[in-house]
C-alpha distance (Angstrom), angle and dihedral (degrees) to the residues before:
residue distance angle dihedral
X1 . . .
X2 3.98 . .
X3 3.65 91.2 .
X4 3.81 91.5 43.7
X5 4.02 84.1 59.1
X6 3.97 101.5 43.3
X7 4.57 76.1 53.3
X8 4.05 86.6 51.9
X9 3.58 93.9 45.8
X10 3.47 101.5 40.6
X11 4.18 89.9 53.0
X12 3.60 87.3 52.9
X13 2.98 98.4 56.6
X14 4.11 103.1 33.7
X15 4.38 75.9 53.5
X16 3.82 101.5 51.7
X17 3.49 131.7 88.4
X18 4.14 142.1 -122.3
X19 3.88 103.6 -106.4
X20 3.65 99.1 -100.0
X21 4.26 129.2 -172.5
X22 3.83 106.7 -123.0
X23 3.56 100.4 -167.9
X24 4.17 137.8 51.5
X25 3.95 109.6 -103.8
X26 3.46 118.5 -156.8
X27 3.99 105.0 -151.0
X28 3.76 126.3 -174.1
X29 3.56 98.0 -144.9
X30 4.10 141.3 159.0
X31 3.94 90.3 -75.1
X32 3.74 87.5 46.7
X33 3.74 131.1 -115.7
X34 3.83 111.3 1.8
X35 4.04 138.5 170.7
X36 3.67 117.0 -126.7
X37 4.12 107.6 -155.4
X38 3.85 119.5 -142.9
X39 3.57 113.0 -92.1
X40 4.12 116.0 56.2
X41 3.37 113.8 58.6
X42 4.34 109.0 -100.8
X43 3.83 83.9 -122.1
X44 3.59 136.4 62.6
X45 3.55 125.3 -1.1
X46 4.01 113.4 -19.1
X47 3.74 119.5 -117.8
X48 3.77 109.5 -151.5
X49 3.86 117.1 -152.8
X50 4.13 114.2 -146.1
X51 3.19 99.8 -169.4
X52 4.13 120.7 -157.2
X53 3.43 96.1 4.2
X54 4.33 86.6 109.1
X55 3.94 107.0 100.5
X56 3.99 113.7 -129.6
X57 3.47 98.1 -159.7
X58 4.02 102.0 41.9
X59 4.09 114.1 82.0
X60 3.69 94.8 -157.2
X61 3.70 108.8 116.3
X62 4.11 121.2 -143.0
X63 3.61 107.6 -104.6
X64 4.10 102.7 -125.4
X65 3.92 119.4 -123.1
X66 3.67 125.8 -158.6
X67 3.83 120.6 -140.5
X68 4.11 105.4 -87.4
X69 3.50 126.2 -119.9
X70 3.60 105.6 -126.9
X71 3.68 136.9 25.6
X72 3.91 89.8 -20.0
X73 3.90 108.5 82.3
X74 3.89 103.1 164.5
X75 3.82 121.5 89.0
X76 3.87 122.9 172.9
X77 3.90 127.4 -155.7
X78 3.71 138.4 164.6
X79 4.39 113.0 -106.1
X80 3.06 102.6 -120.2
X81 3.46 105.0 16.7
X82 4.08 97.6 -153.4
X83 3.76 128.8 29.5
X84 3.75 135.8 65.7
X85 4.04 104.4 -0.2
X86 3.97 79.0 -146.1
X87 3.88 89.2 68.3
X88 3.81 103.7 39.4
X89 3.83 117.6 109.1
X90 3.63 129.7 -154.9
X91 3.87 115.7 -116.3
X92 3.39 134.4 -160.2
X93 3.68 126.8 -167.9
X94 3.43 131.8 -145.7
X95 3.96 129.5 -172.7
X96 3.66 123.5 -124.5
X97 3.30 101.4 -127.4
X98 3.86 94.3 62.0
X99 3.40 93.2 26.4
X100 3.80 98.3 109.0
X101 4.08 93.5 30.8
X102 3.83 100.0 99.6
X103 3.88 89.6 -171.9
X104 4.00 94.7 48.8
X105 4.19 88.4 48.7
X106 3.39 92.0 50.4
X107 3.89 97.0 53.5
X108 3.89 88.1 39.1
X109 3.63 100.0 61.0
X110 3.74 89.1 39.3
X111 3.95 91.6 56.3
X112 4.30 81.0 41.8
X113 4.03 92.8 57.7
X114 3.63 96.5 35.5
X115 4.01 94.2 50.3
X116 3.93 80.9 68.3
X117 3.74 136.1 67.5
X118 3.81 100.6 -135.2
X119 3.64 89.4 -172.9
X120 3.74 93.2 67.6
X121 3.96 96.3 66.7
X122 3.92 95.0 -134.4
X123 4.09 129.0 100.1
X124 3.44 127.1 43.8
X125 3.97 97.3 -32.5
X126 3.55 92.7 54.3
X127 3.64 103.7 106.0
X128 4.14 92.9 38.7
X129 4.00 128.4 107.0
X130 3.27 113.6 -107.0
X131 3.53 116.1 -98.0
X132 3.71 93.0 41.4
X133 4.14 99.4 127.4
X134 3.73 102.2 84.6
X135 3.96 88.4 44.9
X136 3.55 89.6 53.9
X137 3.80 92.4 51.1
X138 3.54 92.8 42.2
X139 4.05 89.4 61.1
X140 3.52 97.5 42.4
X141 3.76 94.8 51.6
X142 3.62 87.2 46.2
X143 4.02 87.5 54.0
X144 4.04 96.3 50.0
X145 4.08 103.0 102.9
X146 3.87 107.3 -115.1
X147 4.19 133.2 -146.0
X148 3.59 113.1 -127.4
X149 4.14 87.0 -102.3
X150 3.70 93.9 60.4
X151 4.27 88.4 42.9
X152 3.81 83.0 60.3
X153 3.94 91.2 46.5
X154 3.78 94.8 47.7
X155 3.57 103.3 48.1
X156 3.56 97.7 34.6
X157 3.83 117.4 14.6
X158 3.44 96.6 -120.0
X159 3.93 114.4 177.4
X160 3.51 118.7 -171.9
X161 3.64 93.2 -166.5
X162 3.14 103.6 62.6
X163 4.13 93.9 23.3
X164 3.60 91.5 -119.2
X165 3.63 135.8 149.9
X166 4.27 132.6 -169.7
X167 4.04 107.1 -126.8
X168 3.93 102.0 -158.0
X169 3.60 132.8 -174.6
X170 4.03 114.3 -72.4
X171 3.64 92.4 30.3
X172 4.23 114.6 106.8
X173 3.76 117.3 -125.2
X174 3.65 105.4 -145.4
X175 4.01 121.6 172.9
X176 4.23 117.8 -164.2
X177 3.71 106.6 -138.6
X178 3.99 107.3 -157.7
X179 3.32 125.0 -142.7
X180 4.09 117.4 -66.3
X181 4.06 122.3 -65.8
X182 3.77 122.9 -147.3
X183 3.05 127.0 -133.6
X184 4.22 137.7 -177.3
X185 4.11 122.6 -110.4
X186 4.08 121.6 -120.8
X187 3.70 75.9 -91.8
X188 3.85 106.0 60.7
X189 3.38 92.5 -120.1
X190 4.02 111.2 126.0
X191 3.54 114.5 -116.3
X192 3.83 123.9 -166.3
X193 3.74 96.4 -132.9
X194 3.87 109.5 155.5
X195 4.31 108.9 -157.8
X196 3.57 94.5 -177.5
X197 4.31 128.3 46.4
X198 3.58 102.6 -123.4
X199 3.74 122.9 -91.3
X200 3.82 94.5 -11.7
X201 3.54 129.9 150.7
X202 3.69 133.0 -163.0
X203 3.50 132.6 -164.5
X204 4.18 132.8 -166.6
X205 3.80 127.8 -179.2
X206 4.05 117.0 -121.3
X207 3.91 97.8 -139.7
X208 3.93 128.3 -179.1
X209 3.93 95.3 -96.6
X210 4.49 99.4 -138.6
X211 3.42 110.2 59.5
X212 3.97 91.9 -59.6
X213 3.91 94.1 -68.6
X214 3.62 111.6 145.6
X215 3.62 98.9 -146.0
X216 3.97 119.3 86.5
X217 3.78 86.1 -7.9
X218 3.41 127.8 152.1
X219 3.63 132.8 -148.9
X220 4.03 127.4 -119.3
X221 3.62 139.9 157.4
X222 3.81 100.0 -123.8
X223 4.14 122.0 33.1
X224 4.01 84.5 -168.6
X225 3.88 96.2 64.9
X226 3.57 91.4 38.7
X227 3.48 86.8 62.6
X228 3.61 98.6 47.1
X229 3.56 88.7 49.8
X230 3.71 111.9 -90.2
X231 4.26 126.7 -66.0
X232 4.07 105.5 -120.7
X233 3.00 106.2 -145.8
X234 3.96 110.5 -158.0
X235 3.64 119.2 -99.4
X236 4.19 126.4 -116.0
X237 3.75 83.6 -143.5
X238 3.88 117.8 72.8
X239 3.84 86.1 179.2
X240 3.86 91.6 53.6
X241 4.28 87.7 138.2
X242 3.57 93.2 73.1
X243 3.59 101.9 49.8
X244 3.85 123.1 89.8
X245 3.65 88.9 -146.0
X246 3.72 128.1 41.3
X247 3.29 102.2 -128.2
X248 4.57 128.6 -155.1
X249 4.02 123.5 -168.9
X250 3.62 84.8 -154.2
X251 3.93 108.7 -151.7
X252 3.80 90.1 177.5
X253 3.52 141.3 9.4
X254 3.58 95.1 -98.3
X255 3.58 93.3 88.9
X256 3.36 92.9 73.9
X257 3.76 89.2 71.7
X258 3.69 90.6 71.7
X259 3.75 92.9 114.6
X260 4.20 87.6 170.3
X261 3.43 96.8 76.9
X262 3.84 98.1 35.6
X263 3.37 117.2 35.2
X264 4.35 100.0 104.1
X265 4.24 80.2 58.2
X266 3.56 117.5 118.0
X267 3.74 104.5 167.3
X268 3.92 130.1 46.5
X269 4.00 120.7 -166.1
X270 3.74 124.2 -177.5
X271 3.67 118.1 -157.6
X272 3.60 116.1 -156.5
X273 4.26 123.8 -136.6
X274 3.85 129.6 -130.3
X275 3.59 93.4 -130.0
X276 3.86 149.6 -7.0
X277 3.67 139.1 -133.2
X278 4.30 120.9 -78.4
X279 3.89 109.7 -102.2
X280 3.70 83.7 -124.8
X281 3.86 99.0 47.2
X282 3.64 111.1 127.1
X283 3.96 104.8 -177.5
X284 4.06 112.4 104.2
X285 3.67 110.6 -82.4
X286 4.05 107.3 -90.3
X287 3.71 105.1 -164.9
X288 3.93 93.8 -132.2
X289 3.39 110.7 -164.8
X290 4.17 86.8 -126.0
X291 3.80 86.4 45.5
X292 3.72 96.5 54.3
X293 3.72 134.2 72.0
X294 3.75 114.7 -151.7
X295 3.53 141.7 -156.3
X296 3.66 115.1 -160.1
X297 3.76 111.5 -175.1
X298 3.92 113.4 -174.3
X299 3.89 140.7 -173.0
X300 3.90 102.0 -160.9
X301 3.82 116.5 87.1
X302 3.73 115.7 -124.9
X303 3.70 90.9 22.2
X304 4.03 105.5 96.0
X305 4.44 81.4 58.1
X306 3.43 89.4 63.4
X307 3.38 94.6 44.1
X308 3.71 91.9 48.3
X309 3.80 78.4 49.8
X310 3.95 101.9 49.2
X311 4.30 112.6 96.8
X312 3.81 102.7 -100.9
X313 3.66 90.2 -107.1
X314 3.82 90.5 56.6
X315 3.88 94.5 49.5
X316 4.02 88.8 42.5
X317 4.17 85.8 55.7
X318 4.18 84.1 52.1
X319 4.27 94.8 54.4
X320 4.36 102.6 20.6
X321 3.96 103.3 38.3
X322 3.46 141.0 60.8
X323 3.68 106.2 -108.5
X324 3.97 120.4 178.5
X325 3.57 129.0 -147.7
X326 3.98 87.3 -106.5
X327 4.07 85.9 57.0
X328 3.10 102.1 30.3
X329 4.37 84.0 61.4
X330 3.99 89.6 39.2
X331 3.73 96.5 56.0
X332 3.20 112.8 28.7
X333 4.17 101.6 27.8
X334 4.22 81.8 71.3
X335 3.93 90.9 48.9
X336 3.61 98.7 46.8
X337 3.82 91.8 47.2
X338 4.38 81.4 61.6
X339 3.41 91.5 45.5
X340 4.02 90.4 53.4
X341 3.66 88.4 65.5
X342 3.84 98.9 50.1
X343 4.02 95.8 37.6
X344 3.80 107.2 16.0
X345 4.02 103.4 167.6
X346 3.54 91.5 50.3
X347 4.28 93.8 45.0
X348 3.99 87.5 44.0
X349 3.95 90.6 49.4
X350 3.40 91.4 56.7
X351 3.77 97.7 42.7
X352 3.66 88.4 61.3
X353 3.91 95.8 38.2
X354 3.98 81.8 55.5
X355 3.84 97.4 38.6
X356 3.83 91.4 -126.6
X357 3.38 97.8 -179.6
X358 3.83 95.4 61.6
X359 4.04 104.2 24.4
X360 4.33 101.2 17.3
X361 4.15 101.6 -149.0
X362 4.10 94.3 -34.7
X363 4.35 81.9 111.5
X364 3.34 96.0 42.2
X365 4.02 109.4 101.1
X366 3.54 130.3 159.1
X367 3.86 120.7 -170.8
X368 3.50 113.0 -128.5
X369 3.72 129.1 -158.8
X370 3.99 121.9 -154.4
X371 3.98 116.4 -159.0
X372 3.80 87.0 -164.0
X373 3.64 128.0 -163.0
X374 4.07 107.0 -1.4
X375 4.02 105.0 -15.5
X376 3.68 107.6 124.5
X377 3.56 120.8 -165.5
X378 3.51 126.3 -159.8
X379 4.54 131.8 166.4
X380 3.71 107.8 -120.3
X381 4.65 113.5 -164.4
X382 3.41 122.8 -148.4
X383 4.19 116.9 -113.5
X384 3.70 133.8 161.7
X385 4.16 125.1 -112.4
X386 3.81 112.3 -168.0
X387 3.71 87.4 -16.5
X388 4.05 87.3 -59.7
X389 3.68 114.6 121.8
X390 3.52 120.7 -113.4
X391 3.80 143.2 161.4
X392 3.64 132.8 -130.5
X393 4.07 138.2 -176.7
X394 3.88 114.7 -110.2
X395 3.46 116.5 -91.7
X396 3.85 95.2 36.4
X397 3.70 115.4 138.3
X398 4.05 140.6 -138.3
X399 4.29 80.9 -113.2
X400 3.66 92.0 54.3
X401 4.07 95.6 52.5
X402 3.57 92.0 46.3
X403 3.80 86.2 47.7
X404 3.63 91.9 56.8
X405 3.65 102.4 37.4
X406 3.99 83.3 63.6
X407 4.25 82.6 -119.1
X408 3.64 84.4 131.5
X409 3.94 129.7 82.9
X410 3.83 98.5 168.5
X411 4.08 106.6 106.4
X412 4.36 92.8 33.9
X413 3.90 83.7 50.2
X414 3.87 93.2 48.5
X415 3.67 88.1 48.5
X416 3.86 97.3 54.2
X417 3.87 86.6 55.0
X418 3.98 101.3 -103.2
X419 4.01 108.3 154.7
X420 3.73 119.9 -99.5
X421 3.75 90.8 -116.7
X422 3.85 94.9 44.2
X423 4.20 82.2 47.3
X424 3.89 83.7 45.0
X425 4.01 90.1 53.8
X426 4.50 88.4 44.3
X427 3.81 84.8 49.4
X428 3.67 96.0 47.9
X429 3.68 98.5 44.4
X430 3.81 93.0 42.5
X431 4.03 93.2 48.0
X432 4.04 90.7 48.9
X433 3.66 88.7 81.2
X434 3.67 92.3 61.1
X435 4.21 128.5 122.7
X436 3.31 128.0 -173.6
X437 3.55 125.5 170.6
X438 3.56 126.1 -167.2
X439 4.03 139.1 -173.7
X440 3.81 128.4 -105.6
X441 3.60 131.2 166.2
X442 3.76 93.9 -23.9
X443 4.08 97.5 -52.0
X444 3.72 124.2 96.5
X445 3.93 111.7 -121.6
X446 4.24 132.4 -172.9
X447 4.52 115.2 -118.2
X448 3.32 103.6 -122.6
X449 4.20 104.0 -157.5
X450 3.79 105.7 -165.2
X451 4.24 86.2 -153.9
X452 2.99 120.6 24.2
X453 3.77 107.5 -144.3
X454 4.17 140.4 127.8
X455 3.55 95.0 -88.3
X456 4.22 91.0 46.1
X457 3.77 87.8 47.7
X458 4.14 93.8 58.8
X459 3.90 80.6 89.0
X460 3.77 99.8 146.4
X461 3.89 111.4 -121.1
X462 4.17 109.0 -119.2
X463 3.71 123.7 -160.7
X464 3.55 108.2 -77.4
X465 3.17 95.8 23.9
X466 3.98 107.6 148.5
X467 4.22 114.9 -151.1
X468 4.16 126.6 -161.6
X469 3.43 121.4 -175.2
């Protein structure tokens, strides 16, 4: 009977499962607004999940580590610690009071690993594959509770510095023409020359460019002519040899076709302008770097961070003059040497991409793409709106789709003279019906907003992200 029991128990608990959040929460906390992903509990210390990391085949058991009292707050253990090896989990625990301190994780884990020779197959990466570190990271980063502002950085590089923004593959690049500019002939004369259709917008798909794999991939905006071989579309520049960058005054989004001249590039940035050009301007277009919104798509890795890092003037030389090799080395050998020391993986990747030692920065050549005078381009994800699909720009929030749906009453009922709190009580009730479902590690899971208020409902929308209202 007793040993029929210590069986029971020991099923029970080689079957059950670490207690586990399966939802977002949106908390207004201390640091402000911040979103909770499924998996640790919101409360508490978090336990982080690795999943298969474990080794089947190696006996070695992970040595377990309580959380340390002191400046080390991560401890690591196996869940549950004795049963089937097949049903063990690898957990990683994170202190509360860093917990939501992305910066203070990051260097805590780092000081964890390091404290331990990994090499010597003893302590609590004992019983692990090899390899296992960067998925370990990857899941803890993905764990650490995020402000809207970092959401926005994660999922789609957005810099506000330099007013830059990652396109990625699935997204649609879409530029807005506006309606047509003037502009006067070498002879003063005006001439009614239109360079844009009016009002028209134009949208292309950024697609993995092999056959979707992932690996040694590079990016384009059309699989089809890829296929085919590529449409070239003719260059502005006759003198295109001595440039570092190719450079395209895109007047429409075919350009982007040109899968000749970019199909090696695996990364596309666009950098955003400060202003653009009066309707009723009538000088020759001047391709300011402020005037211009670029598109920089590269193939080297390491090289879009120093672009991102260049002064604007310095990455408007690399797309809108005509830089020679002999420049191109003499002004921007200096600056990449100073960007070495602030970002050195990224400067050393593309020194070797480049072969620097041999050929210094006369290889390295981005293609740049100029949406002169009043095209304005702008990345647009796909999401779902009463199970309808639907797309929206980046940086579009849960707030603005209700907005536009007409969900919300809050500004008409303001202007009829209905209280704040009585609007407050409308918005509440109204909002309380609202789903949104967003993607996490492969599963679909509900956002839970503890208030429900304007500032909660800023939520930026994600790809995938599914809406009911």
């Amino acid at each position: 009977m007793r040993l029929f029991i210590f069986y029971f128990v020991l099923l029970n608990l080689v079957g059950c499962d670490l207690a586990q959040s399966e939802r977002f929460v949106v908390k207004d906390t201390s640091s402000g607004l911040l979103i909770f992903p499924p998996g640790p509990l919101p409360e508490g210390n978090a336990e982080v999940i690795i999943p298969g990391v474990i080794d089947l085949t190696n006996s070695r058991s992970c040595e377990k580590v309580e959380l340390q009292v002191g400046a080390g707050k991560i401890g690591t253990r196996l869940f549950p610690s004795f049963g089937l090896r097949s049903s063990q989990q690898f957990v990683v625990t994170i202190d509360q009071s860093i917990r939501k301190d992305k910066q203070a994780v990051t260097a805590a884990i780092d000081a964890y690993i390091n404290s331990y020779d990994l090499s010597a197959n003893i302590g609590p990466f004992a019983c692990l594959k090899n390899g296992s570190i960067p998925l370990i990271k990857s899941f803890i980063s993905d764990a650490i509770p995020s402000s809207y502002e970092d959401t926005l950085k994660k999922t789609f590089g957005l810099d506000t510095e330099t007013k830059s923004v990652e396109v990625l593959p699935g997204q649609s690049f879409c530029v807005e023409y506006a309606d047509g500019r003037f502009r006067q002939d070498r002879g003063g004369a005006a001439e009614g020359r239109q360079f844009f259709s009016g009002g028209t917008k134009n949208c292309y798909r950024l697609e993995l460019g092999a056959g979707g794999r992932p690996t040694n991939s590079s990016l384009t905006f059309s699989t089809f002519f890829r296929a085919i071989g590529g449409i070239n579309v003719a260059d502005t520049d006759s003198n295109r040899s001595s440039r570092s960058a190719y450079s395209r005054r895109v007047a429409g989004t075919v350009d982007l076709l040109n899968t000749q001249s970019v199909r090696d590039k695996i990364r596309y940035r666009l950098f955003y302008n400060d202003t653009i050009p009066s309707f009723n301007d009538v000088s020759p277009p001047s391709y300011e770097f402020n005037q211009t919104p670029l598109l920089i798509s590269t193939s080297c890795p390491g090289s879009m961070e120093y672009l991102s890092w260049l002064e604007v003037n310095d990455r408007a030389k690399i797309c809108m003059e005509l830089v020679s090799e002999r420049d191109l080395n003499q002004l921007f050998v200096p600056k990449l040497n100073e960007f070495e020391k602030i970002n050195p993986l990224s400067a050393v990747a593309l020194k070797k991409c480049v072969n620097y030692t041999k050929d210094g920065l006369s290889e390295w050549k981005p293609v740049c793409y100029l949406f002169n005078e009043r095209g304005i381009p702008f990345p647009q994800v796909d999401i779902l709106i009463n199970g309808e699909p639907s797309q929206v720009e980046i940086y579009q929030t849960l707030w603005n789709i209700l907005e536009q749906s007409g969900t919300l009453r809050y500004e008409r009922l303001l202007h009829e003279g209905v209280s704040a709190t009585a609007v407050s009580e409308v918005m509440q009730n109204e909002l309380s019906k609202l789903h949104l479902l967003r993607r996490h590690n492969g599963r679909i899971y509900p956002v839970f907003f503890e208030t429900i208020n304007i500032q909660a409902l800023q939520l930026p929308l994600l790809p995938g992200d599914e809406v009911f209202k």
